[in-house]
C-alpha positions in Angstrom: -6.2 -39.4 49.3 -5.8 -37.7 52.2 -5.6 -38.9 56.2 -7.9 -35.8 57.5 -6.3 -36.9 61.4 -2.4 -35.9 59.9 -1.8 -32.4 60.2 -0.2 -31.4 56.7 0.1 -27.6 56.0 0.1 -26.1 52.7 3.6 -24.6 52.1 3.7 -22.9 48.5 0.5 -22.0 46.1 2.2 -21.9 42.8 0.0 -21.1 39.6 1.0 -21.8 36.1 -0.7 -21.6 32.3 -2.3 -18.0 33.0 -0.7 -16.1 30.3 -3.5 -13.1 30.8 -5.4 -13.6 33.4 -3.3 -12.0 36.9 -2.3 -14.2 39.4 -4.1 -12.3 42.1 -7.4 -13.0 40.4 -6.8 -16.6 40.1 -6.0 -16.5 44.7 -9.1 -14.1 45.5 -10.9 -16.9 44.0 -9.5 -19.6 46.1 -10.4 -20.9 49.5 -7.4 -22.1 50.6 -3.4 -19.7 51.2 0.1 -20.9 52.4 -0.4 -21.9 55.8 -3.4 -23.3 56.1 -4.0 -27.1 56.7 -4.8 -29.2 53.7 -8.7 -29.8 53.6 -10.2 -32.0 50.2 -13.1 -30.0 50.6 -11.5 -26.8 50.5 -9.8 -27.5 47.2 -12.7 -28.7 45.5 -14.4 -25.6 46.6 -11.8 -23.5 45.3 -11.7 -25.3 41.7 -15.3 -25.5 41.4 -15.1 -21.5 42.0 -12.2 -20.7 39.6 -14.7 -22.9 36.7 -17.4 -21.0 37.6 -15.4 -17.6 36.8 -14.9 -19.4 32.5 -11.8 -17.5 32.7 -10.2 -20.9 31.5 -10.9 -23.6 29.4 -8.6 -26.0 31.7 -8.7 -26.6 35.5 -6.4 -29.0 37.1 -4.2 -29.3 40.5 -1.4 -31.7 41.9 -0.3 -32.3 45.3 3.5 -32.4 45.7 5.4 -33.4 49.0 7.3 -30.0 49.8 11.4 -30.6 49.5 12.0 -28.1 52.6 9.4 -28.7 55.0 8.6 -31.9 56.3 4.4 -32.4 56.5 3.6 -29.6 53.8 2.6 -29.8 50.3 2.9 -27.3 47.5 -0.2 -27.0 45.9 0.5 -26.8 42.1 -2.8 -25.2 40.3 -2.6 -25.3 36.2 -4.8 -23.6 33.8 -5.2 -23.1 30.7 -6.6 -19.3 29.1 -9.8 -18.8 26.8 -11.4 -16.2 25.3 -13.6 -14.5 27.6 -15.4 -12.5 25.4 -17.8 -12.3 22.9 -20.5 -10.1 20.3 -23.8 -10.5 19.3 -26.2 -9.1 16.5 -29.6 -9.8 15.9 -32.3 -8.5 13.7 -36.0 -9.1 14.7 -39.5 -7.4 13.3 -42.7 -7.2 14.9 -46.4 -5.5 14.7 -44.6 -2.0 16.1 -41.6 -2.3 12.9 -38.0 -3.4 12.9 -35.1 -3.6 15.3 -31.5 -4.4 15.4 -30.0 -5.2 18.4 -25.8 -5.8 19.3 -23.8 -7.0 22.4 -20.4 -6.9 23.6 -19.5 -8.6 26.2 -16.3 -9.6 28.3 -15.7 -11.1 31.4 -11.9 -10.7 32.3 -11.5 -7.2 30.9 -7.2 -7.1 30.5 -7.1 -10.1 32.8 -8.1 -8.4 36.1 -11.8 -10.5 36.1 -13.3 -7.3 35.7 -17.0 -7.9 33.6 -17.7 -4.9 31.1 -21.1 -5.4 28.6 -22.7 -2.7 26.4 -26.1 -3.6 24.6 -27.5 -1.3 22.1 -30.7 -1.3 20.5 -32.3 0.7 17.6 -35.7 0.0 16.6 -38.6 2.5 14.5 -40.0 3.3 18.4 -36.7 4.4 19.8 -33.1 3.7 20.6 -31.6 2.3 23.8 -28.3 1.8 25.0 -27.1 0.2 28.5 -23.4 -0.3 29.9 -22.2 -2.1 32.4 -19.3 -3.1 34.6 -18.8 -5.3 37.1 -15.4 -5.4 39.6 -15.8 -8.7 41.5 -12.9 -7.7 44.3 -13.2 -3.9 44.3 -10.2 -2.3 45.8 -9.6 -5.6 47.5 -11.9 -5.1 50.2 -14.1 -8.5 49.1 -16.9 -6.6 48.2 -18.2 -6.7 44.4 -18.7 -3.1 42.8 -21.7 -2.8 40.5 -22.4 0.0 38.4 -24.8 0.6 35.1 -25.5 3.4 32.8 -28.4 3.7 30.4 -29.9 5.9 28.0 -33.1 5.5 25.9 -35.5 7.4 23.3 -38.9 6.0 22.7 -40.7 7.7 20.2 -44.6 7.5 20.1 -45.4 8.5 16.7 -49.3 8.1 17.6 -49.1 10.2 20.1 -47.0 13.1 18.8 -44.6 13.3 21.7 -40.9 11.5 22.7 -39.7 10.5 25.9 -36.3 10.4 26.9 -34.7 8.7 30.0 -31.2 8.6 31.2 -30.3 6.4 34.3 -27.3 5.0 36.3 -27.3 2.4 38.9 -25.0 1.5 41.4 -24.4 -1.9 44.1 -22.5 -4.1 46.0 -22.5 -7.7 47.0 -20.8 -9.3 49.7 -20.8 -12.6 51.7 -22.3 -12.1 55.1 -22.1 -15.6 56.1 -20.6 -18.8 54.5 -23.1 -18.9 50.6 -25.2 -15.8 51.6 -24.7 -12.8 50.4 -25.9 -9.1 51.2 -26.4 -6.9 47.9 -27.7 -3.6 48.0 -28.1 -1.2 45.4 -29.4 2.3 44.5 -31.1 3.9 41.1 -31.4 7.5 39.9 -33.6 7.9 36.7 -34.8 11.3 34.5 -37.3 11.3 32.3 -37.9 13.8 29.5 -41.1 14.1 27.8 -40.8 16.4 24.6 -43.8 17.2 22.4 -42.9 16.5 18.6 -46.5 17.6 16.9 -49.4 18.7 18.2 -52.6 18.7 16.0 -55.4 20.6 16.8 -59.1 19.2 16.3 -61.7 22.3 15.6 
């Protein structure tokens, strides 16, 4: 419990039990640095955040009176790692034929919170494939980086022709004011029709 009327500072931030995630990753995502006052709401704010991220399967702080600073507290934050990523396969048929579909995702690519995910699909109408990556603190100007690539090949057997679109995307989000957030984005797409048959009726 804290008496909000005492002025107590924060004097270290020290951050244990994050054998792969960075260090720097865990403090972008809090709301509080060395210096600032001590503020129960803040800290809450900052572990509910770092849960959000499932980086780790263990969240916990304690308080500790600071041995060279009288009214500061080092605020100890522990953690403990997961795995932060995961595949998928699923097989499915329908009225238009089979399909197989598989997923890799991770969210903390080499510890840097940095979210990568490929889906690839190949069905009898086509084949798609879509990548993505995510960088939630890009260049660490507080600003996420969004970026997508895609390719896919639908083929229209009935028809006698096969289309063929490649496409990237690319966005940012950022906080504008306290919980809302700007996010922006632009999309460039081809198309490619190719005839496969052509019959002729006489």
């Amino acid at each position: 419990n804290l008496n909000q009327e005492q002025k107590v500072l924060i004097n270290k931030i020290n951050i244990s039990g994050n054998t792969i995630t960075h260090e720097k990753v865990i403090r972008d995502n809090l709301y509080l640095s060395e210096g600032d006052n001590l503020n129960t709401s803040k800290i809450k704010k900052s572990i509910d955040n770092i849960k959000s991220k499932q980086y780790f399967s263990k969240v916990d702080y304690k308080l500790e009176d600071s041995i060279d600073k009288k009214n500061t507290k080092d605020f100890n934050l522990i953690v403990k790692e997961q795995a932060t990523g995961n595949i998928s396969a699923g097989v499915g048929y329908g009225t238009n034929g089979g399909s197989f579909q598989a997923a890799i995702d991770e969210r903390n690519f080499l510890g840097q919170g940095i979210n990568l995910n490929f889906t690839g699909t190949i069905a009898t109408t086509g084949v798609l494939g879509e990548f993505t990556y995510v960088n939630p603190n890009f260049r660490d100007s507080d600003k996420e980086l969004y970026t997508s690539l895609i390719a896919k090949s639908d083929t229209f057997k009935n028809s006698g022709f096969e289309n063929k679109t490649y496409g990237t995307k690319v966005g940012t989000k950022y906080e504008i004011y306290e919980d809302v957030y700007f996010r922006p984005n632009t999309n460039i797409q081809s198309d490619k029709s190719i005839v496969k048959n052509i019959s002729s009726v006489s």
